[in-house]
C-alpha positions as CSV (number, residue, x, y, z in Angstrom):
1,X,162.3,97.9,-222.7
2,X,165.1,95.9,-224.2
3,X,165.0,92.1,-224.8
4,X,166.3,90.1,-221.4
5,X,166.8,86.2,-221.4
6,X,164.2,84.3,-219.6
7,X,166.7,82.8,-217.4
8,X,168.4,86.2,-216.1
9,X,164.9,86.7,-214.8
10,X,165.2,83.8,-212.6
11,X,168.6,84.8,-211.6
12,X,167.6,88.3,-210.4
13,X,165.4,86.8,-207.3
14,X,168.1,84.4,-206.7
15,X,170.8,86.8,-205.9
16,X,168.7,89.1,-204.2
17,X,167.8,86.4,-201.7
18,X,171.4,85.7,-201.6
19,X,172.2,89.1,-200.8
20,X,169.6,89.6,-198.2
21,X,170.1,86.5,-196.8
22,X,174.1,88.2,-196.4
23,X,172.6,91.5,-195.0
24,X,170.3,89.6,-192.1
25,X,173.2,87.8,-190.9
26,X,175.8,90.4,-190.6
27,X,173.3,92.8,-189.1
28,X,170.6,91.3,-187.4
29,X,172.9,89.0,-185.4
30,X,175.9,89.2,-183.2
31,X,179.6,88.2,-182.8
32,X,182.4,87.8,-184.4
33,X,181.6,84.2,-186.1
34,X,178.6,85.1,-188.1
35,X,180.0,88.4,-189.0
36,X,182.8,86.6,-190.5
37,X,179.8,83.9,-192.4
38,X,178.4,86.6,-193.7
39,X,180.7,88.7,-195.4
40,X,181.8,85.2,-197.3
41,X,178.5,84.9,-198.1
42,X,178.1,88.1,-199.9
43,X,182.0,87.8,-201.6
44,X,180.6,84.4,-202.8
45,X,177.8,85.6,-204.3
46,X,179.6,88.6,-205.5
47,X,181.1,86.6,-209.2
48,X,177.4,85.9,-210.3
49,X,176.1,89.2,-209.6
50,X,179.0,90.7,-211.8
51,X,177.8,88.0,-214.7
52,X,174.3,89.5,-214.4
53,X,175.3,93.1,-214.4
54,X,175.2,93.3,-218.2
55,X,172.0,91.5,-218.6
56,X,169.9,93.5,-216.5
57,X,171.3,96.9,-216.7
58,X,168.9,99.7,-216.3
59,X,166.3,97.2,-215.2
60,X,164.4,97.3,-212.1
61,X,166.9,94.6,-210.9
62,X,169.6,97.1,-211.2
63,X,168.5,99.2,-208.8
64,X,167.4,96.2,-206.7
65,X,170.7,95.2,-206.3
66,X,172.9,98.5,-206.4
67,X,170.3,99.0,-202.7
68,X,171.2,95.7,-201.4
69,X,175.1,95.8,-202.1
70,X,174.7,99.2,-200.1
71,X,173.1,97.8,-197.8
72,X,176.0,95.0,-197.5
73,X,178.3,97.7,-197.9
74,X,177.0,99.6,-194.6
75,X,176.3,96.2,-192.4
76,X,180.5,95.5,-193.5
77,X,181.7,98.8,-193.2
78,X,179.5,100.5,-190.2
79,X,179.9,104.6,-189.7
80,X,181.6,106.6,-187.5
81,X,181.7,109.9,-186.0
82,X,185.1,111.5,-187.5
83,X,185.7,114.9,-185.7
84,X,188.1,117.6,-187.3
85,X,190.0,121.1,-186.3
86,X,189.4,123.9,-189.2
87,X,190.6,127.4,-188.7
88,X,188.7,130.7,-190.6
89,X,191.3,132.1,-193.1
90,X,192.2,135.5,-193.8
91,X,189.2,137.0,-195.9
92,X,187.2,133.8,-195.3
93,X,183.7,133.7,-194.6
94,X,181.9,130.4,-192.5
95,X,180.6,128.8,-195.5
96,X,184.5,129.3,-197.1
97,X,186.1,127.2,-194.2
98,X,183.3,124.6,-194.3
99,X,184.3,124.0,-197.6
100,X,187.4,123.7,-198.0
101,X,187.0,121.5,-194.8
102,X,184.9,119.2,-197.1
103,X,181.8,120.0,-196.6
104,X,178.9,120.6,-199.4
105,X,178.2,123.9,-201.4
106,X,174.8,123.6,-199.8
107,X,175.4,122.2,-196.4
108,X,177.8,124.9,-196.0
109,X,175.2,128.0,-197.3
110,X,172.6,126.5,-195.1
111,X,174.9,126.1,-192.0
112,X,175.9,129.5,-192.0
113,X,172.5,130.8,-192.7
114,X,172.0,129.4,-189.4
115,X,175.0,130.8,-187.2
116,X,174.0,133.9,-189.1
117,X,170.4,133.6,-186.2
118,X,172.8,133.7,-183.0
119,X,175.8,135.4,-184.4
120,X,176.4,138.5,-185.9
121,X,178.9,137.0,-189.2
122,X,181.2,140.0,-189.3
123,X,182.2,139.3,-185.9
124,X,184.0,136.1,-187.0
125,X,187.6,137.0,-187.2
126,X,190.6,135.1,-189.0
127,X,192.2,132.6,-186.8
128,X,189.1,131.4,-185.3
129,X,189.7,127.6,-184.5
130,X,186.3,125.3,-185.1
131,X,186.2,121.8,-184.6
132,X,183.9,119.7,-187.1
133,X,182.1,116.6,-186.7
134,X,181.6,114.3,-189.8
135,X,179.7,110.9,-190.5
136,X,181.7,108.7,-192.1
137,X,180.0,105.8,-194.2
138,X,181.3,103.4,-196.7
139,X,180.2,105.8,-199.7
140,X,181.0,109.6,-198.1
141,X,181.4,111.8,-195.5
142,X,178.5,113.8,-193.9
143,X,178.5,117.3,-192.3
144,X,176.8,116.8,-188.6
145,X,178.2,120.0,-186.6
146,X,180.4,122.8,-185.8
147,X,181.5,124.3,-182.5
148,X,183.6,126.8,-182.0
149,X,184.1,129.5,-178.9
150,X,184.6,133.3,-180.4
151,X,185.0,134.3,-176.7
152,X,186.0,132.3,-173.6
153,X,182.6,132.8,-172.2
154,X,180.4,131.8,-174.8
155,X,180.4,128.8,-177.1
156,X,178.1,128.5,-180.4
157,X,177.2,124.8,-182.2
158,X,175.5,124.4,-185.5
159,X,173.9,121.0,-185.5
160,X,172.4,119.1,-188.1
161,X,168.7,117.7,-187.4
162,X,166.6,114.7,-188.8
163,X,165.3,116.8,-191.4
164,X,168.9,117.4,-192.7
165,X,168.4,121.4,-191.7
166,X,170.7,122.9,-189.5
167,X,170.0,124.4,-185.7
168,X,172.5,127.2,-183.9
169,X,172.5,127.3,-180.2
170,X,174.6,129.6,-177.8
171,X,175.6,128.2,-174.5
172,X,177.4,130.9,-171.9
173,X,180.6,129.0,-170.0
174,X,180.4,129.4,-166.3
175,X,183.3,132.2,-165.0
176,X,184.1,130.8,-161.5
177,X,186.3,133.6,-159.3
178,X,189.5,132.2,-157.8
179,X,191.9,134.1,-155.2
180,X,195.4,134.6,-155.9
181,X,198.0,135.6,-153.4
182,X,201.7,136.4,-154.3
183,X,204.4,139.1,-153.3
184,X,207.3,140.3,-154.3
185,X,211.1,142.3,-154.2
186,X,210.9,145.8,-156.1
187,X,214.1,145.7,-158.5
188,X,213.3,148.4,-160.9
189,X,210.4,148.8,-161.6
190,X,206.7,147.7,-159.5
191,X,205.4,146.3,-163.4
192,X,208.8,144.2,-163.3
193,X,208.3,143.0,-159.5
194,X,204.8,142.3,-160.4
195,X,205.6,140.3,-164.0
196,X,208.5,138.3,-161.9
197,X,205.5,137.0,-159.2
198,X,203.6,136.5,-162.0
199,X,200.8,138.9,-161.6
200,X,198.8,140.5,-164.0
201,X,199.6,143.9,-165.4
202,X,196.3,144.7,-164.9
203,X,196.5,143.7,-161.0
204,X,199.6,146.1,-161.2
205,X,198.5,149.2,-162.8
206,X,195.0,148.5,-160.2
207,X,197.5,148.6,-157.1
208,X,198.9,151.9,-158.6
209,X,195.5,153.4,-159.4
210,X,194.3,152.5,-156.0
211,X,198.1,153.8,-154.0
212,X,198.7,157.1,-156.3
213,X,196.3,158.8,-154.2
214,X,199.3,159.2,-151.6
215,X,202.3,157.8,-152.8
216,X,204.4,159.3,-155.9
217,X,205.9,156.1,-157.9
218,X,208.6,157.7,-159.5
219,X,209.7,159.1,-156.0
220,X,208.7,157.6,-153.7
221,X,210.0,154.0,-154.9
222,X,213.2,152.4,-154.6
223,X,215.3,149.2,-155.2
224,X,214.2,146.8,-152.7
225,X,211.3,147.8,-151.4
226,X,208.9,145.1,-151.8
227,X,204.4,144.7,-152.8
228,X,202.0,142.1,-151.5
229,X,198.8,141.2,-153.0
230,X,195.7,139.3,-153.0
231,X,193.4,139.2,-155.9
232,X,190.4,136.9,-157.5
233,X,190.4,136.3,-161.0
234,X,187.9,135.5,-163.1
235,X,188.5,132.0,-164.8
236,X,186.8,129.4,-166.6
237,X,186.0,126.2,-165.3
238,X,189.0,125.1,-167.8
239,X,191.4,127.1,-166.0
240,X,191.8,129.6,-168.0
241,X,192.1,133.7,-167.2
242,X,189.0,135.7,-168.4
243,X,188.5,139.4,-168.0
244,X,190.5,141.5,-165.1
245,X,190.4,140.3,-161.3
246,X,189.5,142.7,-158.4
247,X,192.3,143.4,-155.7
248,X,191.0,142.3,-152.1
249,X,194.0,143.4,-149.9
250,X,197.5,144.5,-150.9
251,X,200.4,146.3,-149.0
252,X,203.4,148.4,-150.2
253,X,207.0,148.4,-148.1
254,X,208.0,151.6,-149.0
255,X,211.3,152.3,-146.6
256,X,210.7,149.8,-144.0
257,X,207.4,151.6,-143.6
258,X,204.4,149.2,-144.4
259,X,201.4,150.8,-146.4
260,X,197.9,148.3,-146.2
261,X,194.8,148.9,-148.3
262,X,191.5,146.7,-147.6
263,X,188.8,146.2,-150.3
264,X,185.3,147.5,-148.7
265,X,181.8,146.7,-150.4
266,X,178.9,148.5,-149.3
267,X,175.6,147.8,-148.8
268,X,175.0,150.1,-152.1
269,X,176.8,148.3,-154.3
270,X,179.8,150.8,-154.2
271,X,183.4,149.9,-153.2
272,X,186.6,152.0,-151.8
273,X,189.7,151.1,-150.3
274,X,191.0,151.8,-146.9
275,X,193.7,151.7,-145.0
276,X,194.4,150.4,-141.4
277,X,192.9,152.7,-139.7
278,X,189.4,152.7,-141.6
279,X,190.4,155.7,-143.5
280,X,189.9,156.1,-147.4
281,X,192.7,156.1,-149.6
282,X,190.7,157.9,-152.2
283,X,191.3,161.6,-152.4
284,X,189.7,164.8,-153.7
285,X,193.1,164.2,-156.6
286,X,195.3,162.0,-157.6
287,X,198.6,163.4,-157.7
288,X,200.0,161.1,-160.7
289,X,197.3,161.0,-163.5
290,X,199.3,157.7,-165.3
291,X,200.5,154.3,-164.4
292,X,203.3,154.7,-165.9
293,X,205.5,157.8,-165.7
294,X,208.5,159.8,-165.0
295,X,208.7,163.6,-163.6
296,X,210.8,164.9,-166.2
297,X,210.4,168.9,-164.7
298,X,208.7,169.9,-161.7
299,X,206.5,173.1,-160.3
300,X,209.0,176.0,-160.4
301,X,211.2,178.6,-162.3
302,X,212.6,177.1,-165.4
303,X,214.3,177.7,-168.5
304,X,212.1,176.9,-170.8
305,X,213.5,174.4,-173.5
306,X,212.1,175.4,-176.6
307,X,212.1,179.2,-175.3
308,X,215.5,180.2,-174.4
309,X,214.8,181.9,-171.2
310,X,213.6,181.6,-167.7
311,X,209.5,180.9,-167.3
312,X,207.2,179.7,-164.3
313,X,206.7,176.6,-164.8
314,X,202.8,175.8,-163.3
315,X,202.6,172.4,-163.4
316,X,204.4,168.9,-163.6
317,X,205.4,167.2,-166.6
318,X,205.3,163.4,-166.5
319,X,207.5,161.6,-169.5
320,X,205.7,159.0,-170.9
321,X,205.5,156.6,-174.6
322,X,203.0,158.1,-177.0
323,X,199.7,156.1,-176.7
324,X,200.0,155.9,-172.8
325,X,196.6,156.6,-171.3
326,X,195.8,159.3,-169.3
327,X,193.3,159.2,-166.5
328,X,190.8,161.8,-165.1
329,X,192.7,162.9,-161.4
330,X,189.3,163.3,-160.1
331,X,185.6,163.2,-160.3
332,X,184.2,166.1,-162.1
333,X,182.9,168.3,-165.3
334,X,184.8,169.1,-168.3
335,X,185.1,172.9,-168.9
336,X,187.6,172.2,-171.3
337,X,188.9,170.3,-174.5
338,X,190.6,171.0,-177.6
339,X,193.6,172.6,-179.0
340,X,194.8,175.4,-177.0
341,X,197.8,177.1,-177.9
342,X,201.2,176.2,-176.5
343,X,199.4,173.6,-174.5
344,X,198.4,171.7,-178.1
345,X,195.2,169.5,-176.9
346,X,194.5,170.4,-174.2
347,X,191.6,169.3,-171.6
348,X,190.2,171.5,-167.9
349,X,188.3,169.2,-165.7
350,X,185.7,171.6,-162.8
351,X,185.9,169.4,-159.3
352,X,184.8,170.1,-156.4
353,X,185.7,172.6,-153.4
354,X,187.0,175.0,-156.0
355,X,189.3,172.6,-157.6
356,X,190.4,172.3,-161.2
357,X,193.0,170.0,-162.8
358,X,194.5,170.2,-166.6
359,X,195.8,168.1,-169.0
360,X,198.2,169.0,-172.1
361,X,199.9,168.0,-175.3
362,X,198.1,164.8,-175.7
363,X,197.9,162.9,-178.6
364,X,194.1,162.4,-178.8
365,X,191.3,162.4,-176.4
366,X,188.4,160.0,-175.0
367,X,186.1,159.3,-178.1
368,X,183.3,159.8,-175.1
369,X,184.9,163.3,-173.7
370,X,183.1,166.8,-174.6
371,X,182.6,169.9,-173.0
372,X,179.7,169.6,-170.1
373,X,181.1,165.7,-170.1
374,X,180.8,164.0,-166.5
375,X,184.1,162.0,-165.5
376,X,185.0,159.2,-162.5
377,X,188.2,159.6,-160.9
378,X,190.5,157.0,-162.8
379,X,188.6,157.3,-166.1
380,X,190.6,157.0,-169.5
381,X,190.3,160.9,-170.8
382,X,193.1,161.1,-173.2
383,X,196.7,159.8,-174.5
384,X,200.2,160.7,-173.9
385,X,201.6,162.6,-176.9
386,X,203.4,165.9,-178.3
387,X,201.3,168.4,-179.3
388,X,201.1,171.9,-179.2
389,X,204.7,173.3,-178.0
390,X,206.4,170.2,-176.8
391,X,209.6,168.7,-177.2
392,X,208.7,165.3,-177.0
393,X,205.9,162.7,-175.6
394,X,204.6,164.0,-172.4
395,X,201.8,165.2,-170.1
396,X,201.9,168.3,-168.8
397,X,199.1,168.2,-165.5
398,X,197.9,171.0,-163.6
399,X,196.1,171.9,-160.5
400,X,194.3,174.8,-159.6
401,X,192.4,175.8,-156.5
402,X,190.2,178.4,-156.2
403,X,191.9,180.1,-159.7
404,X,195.4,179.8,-158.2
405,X,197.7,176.8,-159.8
406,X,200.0,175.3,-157.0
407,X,202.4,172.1,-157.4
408,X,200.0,169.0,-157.9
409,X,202.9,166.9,-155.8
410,X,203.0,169.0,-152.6
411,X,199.2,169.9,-152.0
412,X,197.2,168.6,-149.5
413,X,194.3,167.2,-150.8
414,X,191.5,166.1,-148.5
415,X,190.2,162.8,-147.7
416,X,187.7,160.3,-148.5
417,X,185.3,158.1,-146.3
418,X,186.1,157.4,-142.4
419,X,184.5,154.1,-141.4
420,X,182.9,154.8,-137.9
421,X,180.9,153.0,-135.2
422,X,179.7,148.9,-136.3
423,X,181.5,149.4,-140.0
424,X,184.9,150.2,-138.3
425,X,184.2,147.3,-135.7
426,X,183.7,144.8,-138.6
427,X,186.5,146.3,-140.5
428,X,189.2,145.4,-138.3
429,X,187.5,142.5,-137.9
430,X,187.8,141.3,-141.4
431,X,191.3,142.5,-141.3
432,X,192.9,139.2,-139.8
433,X,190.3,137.2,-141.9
434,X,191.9,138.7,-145.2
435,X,195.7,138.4,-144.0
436,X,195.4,134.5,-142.8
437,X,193.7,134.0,-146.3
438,X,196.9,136.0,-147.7
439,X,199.3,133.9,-145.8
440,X,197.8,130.7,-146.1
441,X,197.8,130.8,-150.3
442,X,201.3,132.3,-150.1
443,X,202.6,129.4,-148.3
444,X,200.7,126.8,-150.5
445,X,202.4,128.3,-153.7
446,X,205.7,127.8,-151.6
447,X,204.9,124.2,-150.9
448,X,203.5,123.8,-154.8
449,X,207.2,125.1,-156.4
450,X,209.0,121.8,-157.5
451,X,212.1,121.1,-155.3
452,X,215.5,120.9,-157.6
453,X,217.3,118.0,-156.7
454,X,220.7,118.0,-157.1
455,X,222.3,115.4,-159.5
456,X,225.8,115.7,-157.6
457,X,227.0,112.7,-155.9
């Protein structure tokens, strides 16, 4: 140990009681006033702790008074909670965005060790916003938590504990159900009248799914015919849309003739729609396999356009982008799939009563459909594409019955459920319930719309 003058030893107490003396009073008591006392205090005291520095360097004194002047420094400066936005870059793991948000090499392994318990990591995409909670003292700034949401329904925090280890912990964020009513003119399109009410496209091509048992949209629509719908969506209790909603009640004008459909839940579990009358819409086949289509050549004699020369044409094609997806037209077995010929990929689906449908020139099917495959009416099976001898994007569809192929537009195809007895009784009961619920949300959304106030004089 080096040689220190006797008096420096005398000092060292001194300023330590000094400095303590500093710390009681700005901590241990309140208001402005003494906060103010002591922190004149401690700058007094502060010249003859510098002329001591040199003396008792690397003494026991030194760190004596290095504690105490963090200790003033905290009592002066007090911490804070700082909270911060950080988004996952491209090619970024967790620990990368912790540290570049500032936090520790080790704080950051040891955080997303931790996520890594409740989260698979390779799920965490670029873009993801996290927000970041730091303590702020006088000397540095320490990691606390991290909460981010990688879907609206779930929300994941990493929090630090007394031990300085870190914790993960998933909460689920409640998904309330919230009816929506709106309606509409049909311009061009039922997608357009639907985007113009501001409807989900999703609601839209539901509605379609639900009508195309009996109604062709390419034909059977025109320019000012007009849709109503209700709907509950799923949202969170922010407000904000989550997953697809479920269609309660919606009518189509079609021609000054007014079309109904009622949602129906059973006691089972399972739900259909009806119409006024307690009929099902749902039929044995659906008679336009896509949301979104155009008959570009019907059931007949044509001349074939690749061919030259006049052919039976056994089916209906429907002109569609590439990509569109292509739905099972009824409940069945596939017989059928792979590339066939002319037809390029090409899929047979068994039904019931003798009944067959087909499917052809797609541009890739279902990764779940093989042959012996069970399929639900209105289930993805395939895309729209080109294949096989086509001259562009399109689905050729097919029915047969009982071996025979006749024009899936024209055939009768037999009906669903008939509500009878107590069901049908309740039905039309509920009927009213659902159109005053309709009406009254239509006209709220009316009264809701801001009146423009002319700035005329």
């Amino acid at each position: 140990m080096g040689f220190v003058r006797a008096d420096t030893l005398h000092t060292a107490p001194v300023l330590k009681i000094i400095a303590v003396s500093a710390l009681a009073l700005s901590v241990g008591l309140s208001g402005h006033y003494v906060r103010q006392q002591a922190a004149i205090m401690a700058k007094s005291a502060a010249p003859v702790v510098m002329s001591a520095v040199d003396a008792i360097q690397g003494s026991e004194p030194a760190k004596i008074l290095a504690d105490v002047n963090n200790a003033i420094d905290q009592a002066l400066i007090p911490s804070e909670m700082v909270m911060r936005d950080a988004t996952v870059g491209s090619g970024q793991s967790f620990a990368d965005m912790l540290s570049d948000a500032g936090v520790s090499e080790n704080d950051a392994a040891a955080a997303m060790n931790s996520l890594a318990r409740v989260y698979k990591l390779n799920k965490l995409r670029a873009g993801q916003s996290v927000t970041l909670t730091f303590n702020r003292t006088a000397q540095a700034e320490i990691f606390e938590s991290a909460v981010f949401q990688p879907e609206d329904t779930q929300e994941i925090t990493i929090t630090r504990q007394q031990d300085g280890a870190f914790a993960s912990s998933t909460k689920a964020i409640p998904i309330i159900r919230e009816r929506v009513a709106a309606k509409g003119e049909i311009r061009s399109s039922v997608f357009e009248a639907g985007e113009r009410a501001g409807v989900p496209r999703a609601i839209m091509a539901e509605m379609i799914r639900v009508y195309a048992h009996d109604v062709d949209f390419q034909r059977d629509i025109h320019s000012g015919d007009s849709f109503e719908v209700l709907y509950d969506q799923p949202k969170t209790t922010q407000g904000k849309s989550v997953g697809t909603g479920s269609i309660i009640y919606a009518a189509l004008k079609i021609g000054g003739e007014v079309k109904p459909i009622y949602r129906v839940t059973f006691s089972d579990k399972t739900v259909d729609y009806f119409d006024a009358s307690g009929r099902s819409t749902r039929r044995a086949i659906l008679r336009t396999p896509l949301a979104v289509a155009r008959v570009t050549s019907g059931f007949g004699m044509r001349t074939h356009p690749l061919l030259g020369y006049s052919k039976m044409h056994q089916g209906v094609d429907f002109g569609a982008p590439t990509g569109t997806p292509i739905f099972a037209a009824g409940s069945g077995v596939v017989h059928e799939v792979g590339f066939k010929g002319g037809y390029g990929r090409y899929i047979l689906i068994r039904h019931n009563n003798g009944m067959e449908t087909a499917y052809a020139h797609m541009s890739r099917f279902s990764n779940r459909l093989y042959k012996g495959a069970k399929v639900n009416q209105g289930e993805v099976i395939a895309y729209v594409g080109s294949s096989g001898r086509s001259t562009g994007p399109h689905l050729h569809f097919e029915v047969h019955i009982n071996g025979r192929q006749v024009n899936p537009l024209n055939v009768k195809m037999p009906t669903g459920r008939v509500l009878e007895g107590a069901q049908l009784a309740q039905f039309k009961s509920g009927q009213s319930r659902i159109k005053g619920e309709f009406l009254s949300l239509v006209e709220k959304k009316a009264d809701a719309k801001p009146v423009k106030v002319s700035s005329k004089r």
